[in-house]
C-alpha positions in Angstrom: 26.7 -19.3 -14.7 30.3 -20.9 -15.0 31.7 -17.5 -13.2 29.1 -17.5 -10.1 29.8 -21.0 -9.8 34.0 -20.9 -9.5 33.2 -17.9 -7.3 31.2 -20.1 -4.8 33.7 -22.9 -5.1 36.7 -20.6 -4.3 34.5 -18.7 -1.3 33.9 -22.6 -0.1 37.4 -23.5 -0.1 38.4 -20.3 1.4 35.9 -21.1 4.1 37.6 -24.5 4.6 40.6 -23.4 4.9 40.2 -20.9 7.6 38.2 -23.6 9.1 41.2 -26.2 9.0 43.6 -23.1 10.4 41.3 -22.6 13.1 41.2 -25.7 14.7 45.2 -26.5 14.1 46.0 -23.1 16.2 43.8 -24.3 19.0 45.0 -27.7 18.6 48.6 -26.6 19.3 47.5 -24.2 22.1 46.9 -27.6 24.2 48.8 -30.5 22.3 47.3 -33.6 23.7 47.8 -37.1 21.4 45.4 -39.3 20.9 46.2 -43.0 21.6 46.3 -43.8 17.5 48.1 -40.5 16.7 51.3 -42.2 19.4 50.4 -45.5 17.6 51.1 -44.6 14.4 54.1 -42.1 15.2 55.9 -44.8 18.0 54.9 -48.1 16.6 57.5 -50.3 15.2 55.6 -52.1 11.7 56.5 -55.2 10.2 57.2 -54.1 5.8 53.4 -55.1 4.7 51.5 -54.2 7.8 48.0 -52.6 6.8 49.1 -49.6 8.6 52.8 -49.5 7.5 52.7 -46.8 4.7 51.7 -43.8 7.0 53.6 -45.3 10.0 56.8 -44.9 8.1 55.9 -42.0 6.5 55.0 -39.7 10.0 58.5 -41.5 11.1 60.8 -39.7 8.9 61.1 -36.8 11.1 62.2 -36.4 14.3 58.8 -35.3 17.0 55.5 -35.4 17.0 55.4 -31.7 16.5 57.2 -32.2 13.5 55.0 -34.9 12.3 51.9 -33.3 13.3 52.8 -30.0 10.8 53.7 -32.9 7.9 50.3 -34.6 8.2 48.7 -31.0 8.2 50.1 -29.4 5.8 49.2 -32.4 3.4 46.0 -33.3 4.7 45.1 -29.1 4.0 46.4 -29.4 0.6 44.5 -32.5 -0.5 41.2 -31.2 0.7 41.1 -29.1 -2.3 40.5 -32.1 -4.8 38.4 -33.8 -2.0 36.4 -30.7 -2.5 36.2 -31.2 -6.0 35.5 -34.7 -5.7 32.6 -33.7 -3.6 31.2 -31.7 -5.3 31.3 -33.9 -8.5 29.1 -36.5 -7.0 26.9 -33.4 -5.5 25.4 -32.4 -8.9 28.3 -29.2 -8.4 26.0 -28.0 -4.7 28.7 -25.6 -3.0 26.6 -25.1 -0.4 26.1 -29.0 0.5 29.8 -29.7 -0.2 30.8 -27.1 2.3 28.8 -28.6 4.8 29.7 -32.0 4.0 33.4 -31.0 4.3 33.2 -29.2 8.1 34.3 -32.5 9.9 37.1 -32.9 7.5 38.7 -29.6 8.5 38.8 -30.8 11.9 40.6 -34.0 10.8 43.6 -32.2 9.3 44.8 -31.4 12.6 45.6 -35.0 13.6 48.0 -37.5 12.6 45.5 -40.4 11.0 44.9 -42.0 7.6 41.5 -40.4 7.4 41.6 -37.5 4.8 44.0 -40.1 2.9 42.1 -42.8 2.5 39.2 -40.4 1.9 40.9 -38.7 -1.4 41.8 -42.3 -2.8 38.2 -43.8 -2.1 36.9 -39.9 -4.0 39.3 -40.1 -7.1 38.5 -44.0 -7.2 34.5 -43.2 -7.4 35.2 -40.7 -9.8 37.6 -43.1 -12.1 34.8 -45.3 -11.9 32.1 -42.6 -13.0 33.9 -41.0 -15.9 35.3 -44.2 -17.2 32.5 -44.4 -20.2 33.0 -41.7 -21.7 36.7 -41.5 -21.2 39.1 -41.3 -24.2 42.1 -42.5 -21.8 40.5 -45.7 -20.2 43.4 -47.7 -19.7 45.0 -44.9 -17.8 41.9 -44.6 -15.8 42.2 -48.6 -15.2 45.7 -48.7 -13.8 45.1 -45.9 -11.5 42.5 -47.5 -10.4 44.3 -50.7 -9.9 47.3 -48.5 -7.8 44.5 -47.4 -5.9 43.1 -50.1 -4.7 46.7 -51.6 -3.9 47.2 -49.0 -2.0 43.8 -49.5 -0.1 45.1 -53.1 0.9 47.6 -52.0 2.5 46.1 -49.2 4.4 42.1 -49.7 4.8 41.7 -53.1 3.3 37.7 -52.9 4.1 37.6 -50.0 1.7 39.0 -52.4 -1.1 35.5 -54.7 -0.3 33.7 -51.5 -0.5 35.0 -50.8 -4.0 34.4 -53.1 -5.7 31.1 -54.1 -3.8 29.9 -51.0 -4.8 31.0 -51.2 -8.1 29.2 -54.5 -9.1 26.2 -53.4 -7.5 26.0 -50.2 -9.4 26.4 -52.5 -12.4 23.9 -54.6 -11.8 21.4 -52.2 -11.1 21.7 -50.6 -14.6 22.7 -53.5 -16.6 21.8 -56.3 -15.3 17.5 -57.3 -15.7 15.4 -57.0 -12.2 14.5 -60.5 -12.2 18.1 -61.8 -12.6 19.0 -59.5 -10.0 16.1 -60.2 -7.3 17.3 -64.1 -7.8 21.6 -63.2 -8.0 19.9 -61.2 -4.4 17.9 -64.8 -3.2 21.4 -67.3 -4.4 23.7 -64.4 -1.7 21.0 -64.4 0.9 21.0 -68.5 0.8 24.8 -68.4 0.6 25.4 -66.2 3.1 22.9 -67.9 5.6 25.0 -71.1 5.0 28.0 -70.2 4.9 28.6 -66.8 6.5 30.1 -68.4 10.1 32.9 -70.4 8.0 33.7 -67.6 6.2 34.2 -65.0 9.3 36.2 -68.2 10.8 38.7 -68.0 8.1 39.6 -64.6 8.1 41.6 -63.1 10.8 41.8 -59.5 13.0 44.6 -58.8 15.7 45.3 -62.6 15.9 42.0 -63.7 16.3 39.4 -65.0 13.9 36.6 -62.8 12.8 33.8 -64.4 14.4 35.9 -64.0 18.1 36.7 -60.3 17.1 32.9 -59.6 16.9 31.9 -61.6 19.7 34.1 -59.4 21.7 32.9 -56.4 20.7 29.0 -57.8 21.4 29.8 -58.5 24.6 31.7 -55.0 25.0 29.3 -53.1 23.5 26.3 -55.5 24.5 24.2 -55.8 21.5 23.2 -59.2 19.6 23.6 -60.5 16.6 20.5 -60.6 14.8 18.5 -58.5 12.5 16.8 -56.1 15.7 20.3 -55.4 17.1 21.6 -54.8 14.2 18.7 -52.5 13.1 19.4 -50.8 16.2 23.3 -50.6 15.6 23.2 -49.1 12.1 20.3 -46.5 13.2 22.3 -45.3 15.9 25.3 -44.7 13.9 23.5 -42.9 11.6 21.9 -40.8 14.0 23.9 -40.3 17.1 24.7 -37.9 18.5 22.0 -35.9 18.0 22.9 -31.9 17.9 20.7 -31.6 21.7 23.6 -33.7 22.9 25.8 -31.9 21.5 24.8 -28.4 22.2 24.5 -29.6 25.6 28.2 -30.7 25.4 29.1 -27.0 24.3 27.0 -25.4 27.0 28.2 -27.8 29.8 32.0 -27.9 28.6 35.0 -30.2 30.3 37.3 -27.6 30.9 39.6 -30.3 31.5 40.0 -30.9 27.9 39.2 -27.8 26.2 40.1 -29.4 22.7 36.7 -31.2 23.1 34.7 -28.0 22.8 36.0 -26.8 19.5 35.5 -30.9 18.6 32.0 -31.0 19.4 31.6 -27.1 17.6 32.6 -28.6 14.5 30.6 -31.6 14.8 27.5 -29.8 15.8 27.3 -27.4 12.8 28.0 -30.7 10.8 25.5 -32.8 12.3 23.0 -30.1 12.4 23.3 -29.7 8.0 23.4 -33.9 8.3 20.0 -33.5 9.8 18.7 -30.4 7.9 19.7 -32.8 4.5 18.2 -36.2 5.9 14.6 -34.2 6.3 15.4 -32.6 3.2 15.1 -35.9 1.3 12.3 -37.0 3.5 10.3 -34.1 2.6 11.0 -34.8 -1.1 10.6 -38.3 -1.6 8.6 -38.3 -4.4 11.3 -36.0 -6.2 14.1 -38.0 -4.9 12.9 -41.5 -6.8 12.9 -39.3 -10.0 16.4 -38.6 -9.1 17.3 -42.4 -8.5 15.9 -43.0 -11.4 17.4 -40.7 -13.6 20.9 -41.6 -11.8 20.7 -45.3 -10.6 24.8 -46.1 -11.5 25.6 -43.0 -9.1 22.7 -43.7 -6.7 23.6 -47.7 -6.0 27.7 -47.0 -6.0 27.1 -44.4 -3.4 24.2 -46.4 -1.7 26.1 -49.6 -1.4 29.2 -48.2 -0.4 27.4 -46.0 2.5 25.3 -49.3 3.6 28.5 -51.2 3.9 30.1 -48.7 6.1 27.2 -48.4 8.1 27.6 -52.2 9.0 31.1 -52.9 9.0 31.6 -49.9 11.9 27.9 -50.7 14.0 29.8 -53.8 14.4 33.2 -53.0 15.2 32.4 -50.0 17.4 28.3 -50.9 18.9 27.0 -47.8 16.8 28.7 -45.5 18.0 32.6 -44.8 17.7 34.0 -41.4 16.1 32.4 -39.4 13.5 35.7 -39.8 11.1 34.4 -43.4 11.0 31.0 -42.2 9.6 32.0 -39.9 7.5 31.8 -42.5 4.6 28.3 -43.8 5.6 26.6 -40.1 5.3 28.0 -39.7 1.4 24.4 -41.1 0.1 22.6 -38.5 1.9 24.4 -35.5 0.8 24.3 -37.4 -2.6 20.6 -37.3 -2.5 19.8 -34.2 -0.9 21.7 -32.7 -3.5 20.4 -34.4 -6.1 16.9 -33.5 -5.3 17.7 -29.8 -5.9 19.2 -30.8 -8.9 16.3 -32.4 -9.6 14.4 -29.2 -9.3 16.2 -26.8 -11.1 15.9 -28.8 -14.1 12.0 -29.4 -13.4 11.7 -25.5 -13.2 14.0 -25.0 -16.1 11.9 -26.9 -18.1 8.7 -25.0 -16.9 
């Protein structure tokens, strides 16, 4: 069983790889930046800037060629424990780790923090998951702690995420229901009081919170209230739909023919997205068995999912890139997998 399964895993990562090597030899073929690849290879950072970390680092050579074959070359590399990672909190699925991995291959090619901040937030969820029955806690503490310094300074909203996440996941196995459901109610009253001073205090590009999302309502034009937000988060989750994006493919811009091999990649990944989110549906029944049987896993990857789901229907009106909702899908692949997890030990006990 151990051999068939390192023989899917290296098949998978061999897959990934050609994958990332595709799209990097058509990306070079028509070399076109995107505005935050120039940002972050042109921009001049203050020492302490969120961003000023990679900035520097993508500055230490010469071009943007040069840069570009840097980022690459490391992003490639660190996909392998991404993989790994993956396929930890995936019950050791190949199948559903390859397909959760397709969009990732296709962000080695550019010059962003993605695949980074990615392999940080992985190894940090998997610190946090072996940490009971670690012999070497302390060391899995202080990496944790680097990590999350390191977040601050690059993604700070991951940070929140964290250790969000982490106190949920808690609370759902420690702590009793009905100390829960009322720590829930004492939030939900906080929150309702004192949720517009709060956004008023903190600050994004110069601005306060509460102006920075104003903006992008009237932007984007959606409101701020439980129906437009409903229809925010389901629209990140869901859009685009494969149609629109086989559509795309059919109908290309052969202005931009980068934007077909894009929207290739993100059609066979959005089409196992939806494949896995009627997976679940179609197993409910075997899925709250799993969530039961795994509520520490199921609320850290819930809760951090949920709160990526918000934070970008906000900032980008549902929609945006699908790097920035790469996060927010974990819990489906989680589960999906999970339910055939589920399964096999249902049948092995049969």
């Amino acid at each position: 069983m151990t051999k068939n399964i390192r023989y899917k895993d290296l098949i998978s990562i061999l897959g990934i790889f050609i994958l990332s090597f595709s799209y990097m030899m058509l990306r070079v073929s028509d070399l076109t930046p995107l505005s935050d690849e120039l940002y972050f290879f042109s921009e001049d950072l203050e020492k302490g800037d969120r961003r000023w970390i990679f900035t520097s680092f993508v500055q230490l050579v010469g071009s943007f060629e040069e840069a570009l074959i840097l980022v690459f070359t490391i992003n490639v590399f660190l996909l392998v424990p991404i993989y790994f990672f993956l396929l930890r909190l995936n019950h050791n699925n190949s199948i559903i780790t390859f397909f959760q991995m397709i969009y990732l291959t296709a962000l080695t090619s550019y010059i962003l923090r993605d695949i980074f901040v990615i392999f940080l937030t992985l190894l940090s969820l998997i610190l946090i998951l072996n940490y009971p029955k670690s012999k070497y806690r302390f060391l899995y503490f202080f990496m944790l702690g680097v990590i999350i310094l390191i977040l601050s300074v690059s993604k700070l909203q991951y940070v929140f995420f964290l250790l969000t996440s982490i106190l949920v996941a808690f609370m759902a196995v420690r702590v009793p229901k009905i100390l829960t459901i009322l720590s829930l109610i004492l939030l939900i009253f906080f929150l309702s009081g004192y949720w517009e001073p709060f956004l008023n205090s903190l600050t994004i590009y110069a601005i306060s919170m509460t102006e920075f999302i104003n903006l992008k309502s009237d932007r984007y034009g959606y409101d701020m209230n439980p129906v437009g937000l409903s229809f925010l988060a389901l629209r990140h989750i869901f859009a685009p739909i494969p149609f629109s994006l086989l559509e795309r493919l059919l109908y290309p811009d052969l202005t931009h023919p980068l934007i077909t091999i894009d929207d290739l990649y993100r059609l066979v990944y959005r089409t196992g997205l939806y494949f896995f989110i009627f997976h679940i549906i179609c197993n409910a029944q075997i899925a709250l068995k799993f969530i039961k049987n795994n509520r520490f896993l199921f609320f850290l990857i819930l809760t951090m999912s949920i709160l990526n789901i918000v934070t970008y229907s906000i900032f980008t009106g549902g929609g945006g890139h699908e790097r920035n909702k790469i996060l927010s899908a974990f819990i489906i692949f989680v589960l999906s997998s999970g339910i055939m997890a589920q399964k096999n030990l249902l049948n092995t006990k049969v």
